[in-house]
C-alpha positions as CSV (number, residue, x, y, z in Angstrom):
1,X,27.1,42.5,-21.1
2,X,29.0,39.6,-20.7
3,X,27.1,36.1,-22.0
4,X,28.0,33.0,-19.9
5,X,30.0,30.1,-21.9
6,X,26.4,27.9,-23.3
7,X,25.8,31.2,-25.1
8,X,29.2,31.7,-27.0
9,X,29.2,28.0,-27.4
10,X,25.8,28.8,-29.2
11,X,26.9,32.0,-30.7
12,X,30.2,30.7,-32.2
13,X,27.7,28.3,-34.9
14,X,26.3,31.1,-35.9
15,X,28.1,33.2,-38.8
16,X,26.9,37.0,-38.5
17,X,27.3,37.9,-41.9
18,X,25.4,34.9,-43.3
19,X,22.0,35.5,-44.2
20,X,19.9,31.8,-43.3
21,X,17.3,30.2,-45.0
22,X,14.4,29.4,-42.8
23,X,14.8,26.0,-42.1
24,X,18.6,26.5,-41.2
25,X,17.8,29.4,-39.0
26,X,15.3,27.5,-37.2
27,X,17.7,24.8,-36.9
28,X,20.5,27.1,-35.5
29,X,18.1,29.2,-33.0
30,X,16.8,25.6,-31.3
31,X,20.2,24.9,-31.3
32,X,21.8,27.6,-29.3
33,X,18.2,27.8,-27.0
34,X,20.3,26.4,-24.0
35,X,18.5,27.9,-21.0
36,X,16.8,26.1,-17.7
37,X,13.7,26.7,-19.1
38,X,11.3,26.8,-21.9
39,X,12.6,29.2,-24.3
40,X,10.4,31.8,-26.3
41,X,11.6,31.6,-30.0
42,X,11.0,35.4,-31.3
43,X,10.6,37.1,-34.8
44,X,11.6,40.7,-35.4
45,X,11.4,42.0,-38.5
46,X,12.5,45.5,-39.8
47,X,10.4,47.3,-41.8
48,X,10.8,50.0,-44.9
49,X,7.5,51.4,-43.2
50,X,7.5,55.1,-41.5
51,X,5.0,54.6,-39.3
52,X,4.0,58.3,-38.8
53,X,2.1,57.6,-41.3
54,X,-1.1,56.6,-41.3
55,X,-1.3,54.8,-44.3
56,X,1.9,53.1,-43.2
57,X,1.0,52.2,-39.8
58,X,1.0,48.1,-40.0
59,X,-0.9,46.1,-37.1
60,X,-3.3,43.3,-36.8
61,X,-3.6,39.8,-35.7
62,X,-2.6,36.0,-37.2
63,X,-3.7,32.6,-35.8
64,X,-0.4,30.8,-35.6
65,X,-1.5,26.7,-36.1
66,X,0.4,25.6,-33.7
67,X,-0.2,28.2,-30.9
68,X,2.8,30.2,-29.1
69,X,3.0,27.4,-26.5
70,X,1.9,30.1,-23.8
71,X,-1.1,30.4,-22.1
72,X,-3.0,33.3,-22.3
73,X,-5.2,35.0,-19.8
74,X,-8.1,36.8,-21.2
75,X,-10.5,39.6,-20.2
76,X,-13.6,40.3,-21.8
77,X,-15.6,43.3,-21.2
78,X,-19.2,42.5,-21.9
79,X,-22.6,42.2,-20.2
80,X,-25.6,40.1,-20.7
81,X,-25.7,37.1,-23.4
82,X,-22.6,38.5,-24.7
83,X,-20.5,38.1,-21.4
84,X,-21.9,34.6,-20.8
85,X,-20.8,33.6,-24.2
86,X,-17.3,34.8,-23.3
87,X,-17.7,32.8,-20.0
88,X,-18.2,29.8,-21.9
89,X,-15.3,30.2,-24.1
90,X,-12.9,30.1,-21.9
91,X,-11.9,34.0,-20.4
92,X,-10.6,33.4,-17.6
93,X,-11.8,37.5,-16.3
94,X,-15.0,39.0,-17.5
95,X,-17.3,42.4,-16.7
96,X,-17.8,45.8,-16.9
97,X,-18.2,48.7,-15.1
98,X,-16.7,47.1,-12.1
99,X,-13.1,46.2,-13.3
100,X,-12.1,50.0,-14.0
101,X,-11.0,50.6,-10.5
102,X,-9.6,47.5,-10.2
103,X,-7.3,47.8,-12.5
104,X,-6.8,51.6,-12.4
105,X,-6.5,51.7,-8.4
106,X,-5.6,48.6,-7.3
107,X,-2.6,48.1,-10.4
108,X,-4.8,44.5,-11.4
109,X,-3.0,43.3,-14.6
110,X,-3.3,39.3,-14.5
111,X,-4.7,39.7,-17.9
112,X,-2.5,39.0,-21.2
113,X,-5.2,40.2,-23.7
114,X,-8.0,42.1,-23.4
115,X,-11.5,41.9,-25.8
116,X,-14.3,44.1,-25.3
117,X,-17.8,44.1,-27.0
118,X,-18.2,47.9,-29.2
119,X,-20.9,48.9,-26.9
120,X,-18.2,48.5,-24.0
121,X,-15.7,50.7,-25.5
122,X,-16.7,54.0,-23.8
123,X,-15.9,52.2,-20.3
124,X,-12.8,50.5,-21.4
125,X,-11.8,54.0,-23.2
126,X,-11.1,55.5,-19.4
127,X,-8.4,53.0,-19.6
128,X,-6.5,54.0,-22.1
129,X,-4.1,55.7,-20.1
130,X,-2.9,52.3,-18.2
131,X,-3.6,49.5,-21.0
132,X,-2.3,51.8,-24.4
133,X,1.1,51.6,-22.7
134,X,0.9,48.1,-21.7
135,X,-0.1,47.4,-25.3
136,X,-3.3,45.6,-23.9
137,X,-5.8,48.3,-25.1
138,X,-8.7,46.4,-27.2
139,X,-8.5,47.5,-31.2
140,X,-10.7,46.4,-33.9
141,X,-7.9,45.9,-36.4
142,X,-6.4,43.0,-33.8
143,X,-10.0,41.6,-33.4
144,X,-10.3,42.5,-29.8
145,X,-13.4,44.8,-30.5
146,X,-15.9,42.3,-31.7
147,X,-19.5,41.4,-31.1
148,X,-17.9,37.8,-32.1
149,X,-16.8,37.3,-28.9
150,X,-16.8,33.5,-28.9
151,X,-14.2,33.3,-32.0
152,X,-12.2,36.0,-30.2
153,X,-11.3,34.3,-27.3
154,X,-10.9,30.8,-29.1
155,X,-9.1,32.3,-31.6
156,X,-6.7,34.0,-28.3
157,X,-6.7,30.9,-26.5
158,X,-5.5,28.6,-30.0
159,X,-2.7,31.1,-30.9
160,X,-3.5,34.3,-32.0
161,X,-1.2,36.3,-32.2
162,X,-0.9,40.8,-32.9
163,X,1.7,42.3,-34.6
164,X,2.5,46.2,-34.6
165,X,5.1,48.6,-35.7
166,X,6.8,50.0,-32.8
167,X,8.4,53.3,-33.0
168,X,11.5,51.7,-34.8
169,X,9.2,50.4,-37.7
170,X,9.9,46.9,-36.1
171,X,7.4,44.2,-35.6
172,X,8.6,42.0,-32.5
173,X,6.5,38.8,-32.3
174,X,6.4,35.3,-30.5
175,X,6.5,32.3,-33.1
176,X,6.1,29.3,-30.1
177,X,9.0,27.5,-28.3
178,X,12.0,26.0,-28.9
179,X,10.5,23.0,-27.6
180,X,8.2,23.0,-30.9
181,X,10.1,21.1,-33.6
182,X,11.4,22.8,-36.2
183,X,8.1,21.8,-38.9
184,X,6.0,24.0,-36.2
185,X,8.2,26.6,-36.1
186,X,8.5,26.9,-39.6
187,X,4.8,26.2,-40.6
188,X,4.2,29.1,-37.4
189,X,7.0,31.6,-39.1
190,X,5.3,30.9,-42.5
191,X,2.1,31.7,-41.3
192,X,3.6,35.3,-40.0
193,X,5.1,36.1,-43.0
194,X,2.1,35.8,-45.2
195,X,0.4,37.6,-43.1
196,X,2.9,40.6,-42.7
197,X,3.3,40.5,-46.7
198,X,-0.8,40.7,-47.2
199,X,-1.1,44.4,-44.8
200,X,1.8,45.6,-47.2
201,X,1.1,49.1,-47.7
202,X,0.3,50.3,-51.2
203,X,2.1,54.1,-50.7
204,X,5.6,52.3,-49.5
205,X,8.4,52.9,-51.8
206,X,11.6,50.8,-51.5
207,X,12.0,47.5,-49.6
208,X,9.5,46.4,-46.8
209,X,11.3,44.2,-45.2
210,X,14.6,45.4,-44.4
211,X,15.9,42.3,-42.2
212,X,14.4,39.4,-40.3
213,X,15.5,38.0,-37.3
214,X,14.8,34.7,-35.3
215,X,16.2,34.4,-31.8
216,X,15.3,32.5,-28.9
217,X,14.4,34.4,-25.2
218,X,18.3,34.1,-24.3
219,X,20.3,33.5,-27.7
220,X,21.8,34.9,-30.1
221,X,19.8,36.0,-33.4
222,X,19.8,34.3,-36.8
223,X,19.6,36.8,-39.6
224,X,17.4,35.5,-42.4
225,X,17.6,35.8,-46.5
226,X,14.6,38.3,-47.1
227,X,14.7,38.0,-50.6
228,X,12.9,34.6,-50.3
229,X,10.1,35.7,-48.8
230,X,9.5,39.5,-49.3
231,X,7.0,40.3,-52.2
């Protein structure tokens, strides 16, 4: 793939085999975040997890204070008192019954996360086929299957974030924009880090995290120094 001359310009600052503290990492990703537009500044961490394993299987959800900078659709699936609750906390979609052939038939996905009440989870289970790829399916782990349904969409709507193993053990996450100054960022980052190193599992032997990367939606990546941060 060859990068246009604002990205080697970027890259060229950025020394491969160095391994960055956070602040100088942060620094150097805003840095080379030279697009037209609003760049995503990601996290991806590699794991020592096998997620095969149950036990090892890591996935759930952070607050981030200072949001991802994105606005996020939401759709709740909920009747009665508990779908006028999510009404009045902002979801921009909510129902029941109705939406499953909307979005099974008709391909309707202008959703970004999806919450459901438990007693809804029998109807929202016949969708597991179209939002488990998608990554959109609701989970209690994530807070997205709650009777709470108020804090889950304020929680959405202020920042939350999930994180997940994917089938690489890696956990790929937005941490806001590189319009954010680097004291968000890193208060953001901080945030994910404590909560990745609390769902530690107890069976994993050897290192947890393996490597640590922050990179904006079109830059180059920043490898971080682990040892500072992994217990």
């Amino acid at each position: 793939m060859k990068h246009g001359k604002k990205y080697v310009e970027a890259a060229s600052k950025i020394d491969k085999a160095t391994l960055y503290d956070t602040a100088d990492a942060i620094k150097l990703v805003k840095e080379s975040a030279v697009a037209k537009f609003d760049e995503t500044v990601e996290c991806h961490i590699r794991t020592g997890c096998d997620g095969r394993h149950a036990d090892q299987q890591i996935r759930g959800a952070v607050v981030l204070p200072h949001g991802t900078g994105k606005s996020v659709r939401v759709l709740v699936f909920a009747k009665g008192d508990k779908a006028d609750e999510a009404t009045a906390a902002g979801a921009e979609f909510v129902g029941g019954e109705e939406l499953i052939p909307k979005i099974q038939n008709e391909n309707w996905f202008e959703f970004d996360v999806v919450v459901a009440t438990p007693d809804m989870m029998g109807v929202v289970g016949r969708l597991g086929r179209v939002l488990g790829p998608k990554g959109l399916m609701p989970n209690p782990k994530a807070g997205t299957v709650t009777m709470d349904v108020t804090k889950a969409v304020s929680d959405i709507k202020a920042g939350k974030i999930e994180y997940r193993l994917d089938k690489s053990n890696i956990i790929h996450v937005p941490i806001g924009k590189a319009s954010f100054s680097e004291d968000q960022l890193a208060e953001n980052f901080q945030t994910l880090i404590d909560a990745i190193n609390k769902v530690k599992p107890s069976t994993l032997k050897g290192q947890y995290m393996k490597s640590v990367v922050l990179t904006s939606t079109m830059g180059p990546g920043v490898k971080l120094n682990v040892s500072k941060f992994s217990n």
